[in-house]
C-alpha positions in Angstrom: -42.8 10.0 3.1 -41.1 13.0 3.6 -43.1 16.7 3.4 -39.7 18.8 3.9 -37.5 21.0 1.7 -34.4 19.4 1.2 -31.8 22.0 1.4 -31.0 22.9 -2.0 -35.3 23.5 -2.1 -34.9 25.7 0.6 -31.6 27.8 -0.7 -33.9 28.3 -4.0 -36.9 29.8 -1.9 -34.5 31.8 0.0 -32.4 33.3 -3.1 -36.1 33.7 -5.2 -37.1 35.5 -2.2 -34.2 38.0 -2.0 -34.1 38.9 -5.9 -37.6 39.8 -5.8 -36.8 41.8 -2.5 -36.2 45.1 -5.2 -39.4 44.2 -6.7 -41.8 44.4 -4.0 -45.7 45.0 -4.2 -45.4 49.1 -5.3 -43.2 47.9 -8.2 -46.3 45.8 -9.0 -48.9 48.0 -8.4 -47.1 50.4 -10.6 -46.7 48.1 -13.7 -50.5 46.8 -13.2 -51.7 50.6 -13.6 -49.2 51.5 -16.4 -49.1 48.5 -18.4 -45.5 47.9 -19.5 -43.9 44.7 -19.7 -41.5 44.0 -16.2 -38.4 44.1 -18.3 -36.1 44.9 -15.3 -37.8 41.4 -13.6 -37.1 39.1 -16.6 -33.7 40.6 -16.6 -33.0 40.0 -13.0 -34.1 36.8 -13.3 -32.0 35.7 -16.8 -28.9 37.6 -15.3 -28.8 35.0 -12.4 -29.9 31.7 -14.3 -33.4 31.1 -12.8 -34.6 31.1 -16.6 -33.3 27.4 -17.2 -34.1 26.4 -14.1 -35.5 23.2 -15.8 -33.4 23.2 -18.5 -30.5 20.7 -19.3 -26.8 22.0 -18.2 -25.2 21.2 -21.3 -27.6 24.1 -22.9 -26.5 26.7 -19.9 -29.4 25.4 -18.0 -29.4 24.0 -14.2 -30.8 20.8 -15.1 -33.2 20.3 -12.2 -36.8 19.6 -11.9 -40.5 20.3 -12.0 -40.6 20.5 -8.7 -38.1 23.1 -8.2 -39.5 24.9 -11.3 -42.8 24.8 -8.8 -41.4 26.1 -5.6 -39.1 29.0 -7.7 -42.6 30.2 -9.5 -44.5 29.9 -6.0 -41.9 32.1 -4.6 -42.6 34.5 -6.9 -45.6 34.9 -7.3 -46.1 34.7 -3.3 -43.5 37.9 -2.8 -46.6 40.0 -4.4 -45.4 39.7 -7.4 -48.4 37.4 -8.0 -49.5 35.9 -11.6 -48.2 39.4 -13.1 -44.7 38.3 -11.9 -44.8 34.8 -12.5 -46.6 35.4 -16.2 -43.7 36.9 -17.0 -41.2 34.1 -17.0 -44.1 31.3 -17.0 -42.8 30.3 -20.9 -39.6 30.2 -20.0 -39.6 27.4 -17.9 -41.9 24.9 -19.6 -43.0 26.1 -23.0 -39.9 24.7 -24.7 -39.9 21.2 -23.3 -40.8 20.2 -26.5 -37.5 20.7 -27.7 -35.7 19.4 -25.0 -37.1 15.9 -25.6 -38.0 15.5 -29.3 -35.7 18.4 -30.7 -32.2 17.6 -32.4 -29.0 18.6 -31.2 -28.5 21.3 -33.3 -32.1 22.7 -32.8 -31.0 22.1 -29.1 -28.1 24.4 -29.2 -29.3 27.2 -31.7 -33.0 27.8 -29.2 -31.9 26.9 -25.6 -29.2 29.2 -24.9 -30.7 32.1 -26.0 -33.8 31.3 -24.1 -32.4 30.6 -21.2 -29.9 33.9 -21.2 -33.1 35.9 -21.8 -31.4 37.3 -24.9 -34.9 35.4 -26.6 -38.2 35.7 -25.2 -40.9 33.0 -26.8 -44.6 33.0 -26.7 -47.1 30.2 -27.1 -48.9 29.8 -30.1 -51.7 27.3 -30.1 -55.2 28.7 -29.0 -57.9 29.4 -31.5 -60.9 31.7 -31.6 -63.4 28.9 -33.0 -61.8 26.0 -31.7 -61.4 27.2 -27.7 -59.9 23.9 -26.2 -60.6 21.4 -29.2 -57.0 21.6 -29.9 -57.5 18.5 -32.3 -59.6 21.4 -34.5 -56.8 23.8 -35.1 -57.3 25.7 -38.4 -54.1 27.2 -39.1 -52.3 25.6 -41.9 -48.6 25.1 -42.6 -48.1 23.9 -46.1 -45.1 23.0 -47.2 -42.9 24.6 -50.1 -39.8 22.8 -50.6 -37.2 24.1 -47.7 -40.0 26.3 -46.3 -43.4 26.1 -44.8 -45.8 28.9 -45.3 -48.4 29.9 -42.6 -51.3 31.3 -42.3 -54.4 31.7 -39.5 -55.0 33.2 -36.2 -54.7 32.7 -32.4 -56.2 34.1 -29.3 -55.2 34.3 -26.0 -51.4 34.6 -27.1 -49.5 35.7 -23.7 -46.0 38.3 -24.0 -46.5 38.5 -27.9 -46.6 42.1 -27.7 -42.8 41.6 -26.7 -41.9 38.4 -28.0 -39.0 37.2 -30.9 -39.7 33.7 -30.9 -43.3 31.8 -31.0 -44.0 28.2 -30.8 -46.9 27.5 -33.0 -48.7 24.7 -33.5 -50.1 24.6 -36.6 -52.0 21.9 -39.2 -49.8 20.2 -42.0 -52.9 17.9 -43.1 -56.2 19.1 -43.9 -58.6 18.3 -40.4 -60.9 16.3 -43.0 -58.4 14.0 -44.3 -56.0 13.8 -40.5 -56.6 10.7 -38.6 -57.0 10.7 -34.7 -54.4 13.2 -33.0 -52.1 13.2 -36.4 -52.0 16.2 -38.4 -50.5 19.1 -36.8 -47.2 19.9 -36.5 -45.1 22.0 -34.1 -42.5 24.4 -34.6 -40.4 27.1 -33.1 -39.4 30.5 -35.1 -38.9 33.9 -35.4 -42.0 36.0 -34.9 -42.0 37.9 -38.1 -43.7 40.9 -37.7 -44.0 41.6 -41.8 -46.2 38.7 -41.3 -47.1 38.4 -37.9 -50.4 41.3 -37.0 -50.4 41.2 -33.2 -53.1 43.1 -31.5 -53.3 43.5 -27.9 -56.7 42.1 -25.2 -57.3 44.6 -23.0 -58.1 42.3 -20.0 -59.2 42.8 -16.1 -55.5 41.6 -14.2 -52.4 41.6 -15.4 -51.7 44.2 -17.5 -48.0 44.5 -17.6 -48.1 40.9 -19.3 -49.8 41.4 -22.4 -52.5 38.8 -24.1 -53.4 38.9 -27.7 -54.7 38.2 -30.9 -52.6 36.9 -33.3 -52.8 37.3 -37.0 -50.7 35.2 -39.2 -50.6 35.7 -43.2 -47.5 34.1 -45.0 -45.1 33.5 -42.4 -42.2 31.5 -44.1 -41.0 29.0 -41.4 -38.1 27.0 -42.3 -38.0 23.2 -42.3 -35.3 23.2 -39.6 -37.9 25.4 -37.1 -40.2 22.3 -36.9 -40.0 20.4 -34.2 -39.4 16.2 -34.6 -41.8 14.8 -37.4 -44.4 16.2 -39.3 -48.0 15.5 -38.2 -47.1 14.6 -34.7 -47.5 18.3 -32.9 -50.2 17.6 -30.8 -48.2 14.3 -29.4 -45.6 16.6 -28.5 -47.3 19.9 -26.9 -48.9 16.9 -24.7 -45.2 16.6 -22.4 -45.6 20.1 -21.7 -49.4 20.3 -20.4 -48.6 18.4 -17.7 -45.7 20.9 -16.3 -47.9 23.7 -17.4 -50.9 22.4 -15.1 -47.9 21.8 -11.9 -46.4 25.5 -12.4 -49.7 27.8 -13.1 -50.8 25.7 -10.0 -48.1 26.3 -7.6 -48.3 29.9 -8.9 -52.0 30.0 -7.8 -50.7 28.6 -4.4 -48.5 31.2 -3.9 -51.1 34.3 -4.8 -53.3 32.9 -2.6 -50.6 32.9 0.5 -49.8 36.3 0.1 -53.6 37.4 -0.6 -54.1 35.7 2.8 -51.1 37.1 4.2 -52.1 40.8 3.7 -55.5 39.9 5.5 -54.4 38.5 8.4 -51.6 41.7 8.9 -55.2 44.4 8.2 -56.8 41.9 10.7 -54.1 42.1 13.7 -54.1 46.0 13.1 -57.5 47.2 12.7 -58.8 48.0 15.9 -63.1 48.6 15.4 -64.6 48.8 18.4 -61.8 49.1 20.6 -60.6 45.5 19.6 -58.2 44.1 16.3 -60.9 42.6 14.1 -59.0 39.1 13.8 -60.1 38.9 17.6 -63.6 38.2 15.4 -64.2 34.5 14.7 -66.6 35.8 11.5 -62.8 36.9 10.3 -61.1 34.4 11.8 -62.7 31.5 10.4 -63.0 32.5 6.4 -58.8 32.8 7.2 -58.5 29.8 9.0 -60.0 28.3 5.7 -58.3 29.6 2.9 -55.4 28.2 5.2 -56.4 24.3 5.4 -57.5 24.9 1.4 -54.0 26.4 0.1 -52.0 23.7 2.4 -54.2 20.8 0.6 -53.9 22.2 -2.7 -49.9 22.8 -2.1 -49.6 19.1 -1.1 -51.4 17.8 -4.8 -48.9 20.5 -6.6 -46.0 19.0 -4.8 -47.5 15.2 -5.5 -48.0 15.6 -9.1 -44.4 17.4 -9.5 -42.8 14.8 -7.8 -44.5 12.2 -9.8 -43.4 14.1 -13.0 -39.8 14.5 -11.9 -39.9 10.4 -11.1 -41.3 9.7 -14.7 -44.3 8.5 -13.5 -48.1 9.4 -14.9 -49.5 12.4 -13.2 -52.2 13.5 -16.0 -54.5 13.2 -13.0 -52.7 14.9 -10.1 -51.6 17.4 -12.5 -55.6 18.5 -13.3 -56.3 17.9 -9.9 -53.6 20.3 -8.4 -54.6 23.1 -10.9 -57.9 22.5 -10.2 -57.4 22.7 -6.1 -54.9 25.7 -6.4 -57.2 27.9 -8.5 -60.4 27.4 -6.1 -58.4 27.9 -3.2 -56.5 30.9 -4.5 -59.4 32.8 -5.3 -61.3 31.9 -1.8 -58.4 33.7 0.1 -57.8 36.8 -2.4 -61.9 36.9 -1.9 -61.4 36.8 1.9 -58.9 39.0 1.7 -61.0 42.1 0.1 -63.8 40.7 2.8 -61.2 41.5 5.5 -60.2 44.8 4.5 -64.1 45.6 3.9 -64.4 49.1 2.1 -60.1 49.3 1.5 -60.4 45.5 0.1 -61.8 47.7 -3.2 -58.8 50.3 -3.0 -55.4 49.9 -5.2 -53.7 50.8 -2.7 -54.2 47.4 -0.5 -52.9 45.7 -3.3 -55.6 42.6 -2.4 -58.7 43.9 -5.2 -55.3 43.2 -8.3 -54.7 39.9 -6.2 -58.3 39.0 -6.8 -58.5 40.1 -10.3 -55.2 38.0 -11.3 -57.1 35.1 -9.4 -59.1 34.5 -12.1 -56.9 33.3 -14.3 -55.9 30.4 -13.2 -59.3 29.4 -12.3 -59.5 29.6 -16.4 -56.4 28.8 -18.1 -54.9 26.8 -19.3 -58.2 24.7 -19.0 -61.2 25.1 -17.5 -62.4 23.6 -14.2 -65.1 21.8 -16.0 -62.9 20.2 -18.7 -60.6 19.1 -15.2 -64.1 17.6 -14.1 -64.7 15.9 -17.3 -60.8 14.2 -17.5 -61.0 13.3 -13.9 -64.3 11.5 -14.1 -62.9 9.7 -17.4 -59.8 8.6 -16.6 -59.3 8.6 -12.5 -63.2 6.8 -11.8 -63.3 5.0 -15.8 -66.9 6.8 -16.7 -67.6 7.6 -20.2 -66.1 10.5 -22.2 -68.2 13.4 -21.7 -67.1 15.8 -24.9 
C-alpha cells in the first residue's frame, strides 16, 4: 500500500499549480464581489487540455482517471481559487460520463470535442423544486413527437446556466403513476434554447462568479438523437456519474480547507499580541492542529474511493463517506481560520470569511450529510431503509 504521487500525479499538481499562479486569491476576491463568470480561468484551462482530463483520447481527451480528475480539482481549489474556481470547470470533468459509457459513437464525436476544447460549456439539469433529492419524483416531462421530444418543467439549483449552451436534463418519458421502480426517465444532452429555456438567476451567499438558477422550460424541442442510450433508463445512467461527482466536490472541499488553514497558520506566525506570535498560543495552536489530522483523514477516503472507482470496483460507500468527511473538515478549518484572524477573519480582505461562505456548499450538495447518514447505515452496517 502505497500513499505517494506517482510522478505523472505529481507533474499534474505542479503544472495545475503554475496555471493558476495568474489567477491568484485578488483575482478571486475580485470575481466574488463583481459577480462575472471566470471566463479567462475556463479558457486557461480548455487552452491547455485540463478540460478532458477524464475524458477518452480518441475524443481529444487525456484518458486518465478519477483520481487524477481529484488531485487536478484539489489543486485548484487549494491555490485560493477555492469552490468558486473549481465550480467553474466542476461539469466539465464528470457531468458527461454518461455519454462516455452509454452514448454512441457519433453522439461521442459530435459532444466530446467541443466540451473538452471549451468551445461548449454544459450545465446539469436534474434538481427539482418539489422533489429536492427524490430524483425518482422528477416532474418534467419529455413526450415524444415523432423525431422530436418536446419539454416542459422546471429545475432549481442549476449551476453556470446563466452561461451555458448545452444542458443535460433528465427528464420523465412515462407518467410517475404508471413508471415502475427506477424506469421512466430519460436523459439527454442538447442545446439550451433560450426561446424556450427562461433562466433566472439565485442570488446565493458564496460563489458568485458561478451562477445557480432557476430553470424554466416550456416547449423545448429536443431531438431524438440528443437522448442518451434508451428511453426510460435516465436515472440508471446519471447513477455512473454520482459517484465521481461525490470523489471531485470532495477533493475540492479538501483543498478549500488546506488553503483556509494555510492563511491561518501564516496570520498566526505573524501576529505578535502581547509581545508574542499568537500561534505561540496552544488555544490557536490546537483548533489548527485539528483541522490538520481532519483534512489528512478525509484526503485519504477521497483518494480510497477514487482509486476504487478508477479499479472498477464499488465505492458507493467510500464515495458518501469521503464527501461526507471532506465537507465537515473543510468547514472546521475555514471556521478556524476566521477564529484566528479574530476581528480581520470578518474582513474581505483576508480572503478566509468567502472561504467559509463557499464552505457550505459542499457540506450541502450534491446531497446532504443526513441522506450520506441514511445510505451509510443501509448499505455499509445492512439496517433498514430510513426514507
Amino acid at each position: 500500500m502505497n500513499f505517494d504521487l506517482t510522478p505523472e500525479q505529481e507533474q499534474i499538481r505542479e503544472a495545475i499549480q503554475r496555471l493558476c499562479e495568474p489567477f491568484d486569491a485578488d483575482y478571486w476576491l475580485r470575481k466574488d464581489r463583481q459577480g462575472d463568470f471566470p471566463l479567462d480561468f475556463h479558457r486557461a484551462l480548455a487552452d491547455a487540455g485540463w478540460l478532458g482530463i477524464a475524458m477518452p483520447p480518441e475524443y481529444g481527451g487525456a484518458g486518465l482517471g478519477i483520481t487524477e480528475a481529484a488531485l487536478m480539482m484539489q489543486t485548484i481549489s487549494a491555490t485560493g481559487a477555492g469552490l468558486s474556481g473549481a465550480s467553474a470547470v466542476h461539469m466539465n470533468i464528470f457531468g458527461l460520463h454518461p455519454v462516455v459509457v452509454y452514448g454512441t459513437d457519433e453522439q461521442k464525436r459530435r459532444w466530446l470535442p467541443p466540451l473538452i476544447e471549451g468551445r461548449d460549456k454544459a450545465c446539469f439539469g436534474v434538481t427539482e423544486p418539489n422533489a429536492g433529492l427524490n430524483t425518482l419524483k422528477l416532474k418534467t416531462r419529455a413526450v415524444r413527437e415523432g423525431d422530436h421530444y418536446v419539454v416542459s418543467g422546471q429545475k432549481v439549483w442549476i449551476s453556470t446556466a446563466q452561461v451555458a449552451n448545452k444542458i443535460l436534463l433528465l427528464a420523465r418519458t412515462t407518467p410517475v403513476e404508471e413508471a415502475r421502480g427506477t424506469a421512466g426517465l430519460s436523459l439527454f444532452y442538447t442545446d439550451l434554447d433560450r426561446t424556450h429555456v427562461e433562466v433566472r438567476e439565485i442570488e446565493k451567499l458564496g460563489r458568485k462568479c458561478v451562477d445557480s438558477n432557476q430553470v424554466f422550460i416550456d416547449g423545448l424541442r429536443i431531438p431524438v438523437a440528443d437522448r442518451i442510450g434508451e428511453e426510460g433508463r435516465g436515472f440508471e445512467y446519471i447513477l455512473h456519474g454520482m459517484n465521481p461527482e461525490r470523489i471531485l466536490i470532495a477533493s475540492e472541499a479538501v483543498g478549500l480547507g488546506r488553503v483556509a488553514l494555510q492563511r491561518a497558520a501564516q496570520y498566526a506566525n505573524e501576529r505578535v499580541v502581547f509581545e508574542r506570535p499568537i500561534g505561540q498560543n496552544q488555544g490557536i495552536q490546537h483548533p489548527l492542529a485539528k483541522s490538520w489530522i481532519e483534512l489528512e483523514a478525509a484526503n485519504l477516503m477521497v483518494m480510497k474511493a477514487a482509486s476504487l472507482y478508477d479499479a472498477g470496483k464499488a465505492c458507493a460507500a467510500e464515495a458518501n463517506a469521503a464527501k461526507y468527511l471532506s465537507a465537515e473538515a473543510c468547514f472546521h478549518a475555514c471556521e478556524n481560520a476566521i477564529l484566528t484572524h479574530g476581528g480581520m477573519g470578518y474582513a474581505k480582505e483576508y480572503h478566509v470569511e468567502r472561504y467559509m461562505r463557499e464552505a457550505w456548499i459542499p457540506r450541502i450538495a450534491p446531497v446532504s450529510p443526513q441522506l450520506i447518514l441514511c445510505f451509510i447505515a443501509e448499505k455499509a452496517l445492512g439496517l433498514p431503509k430510513s426514507y
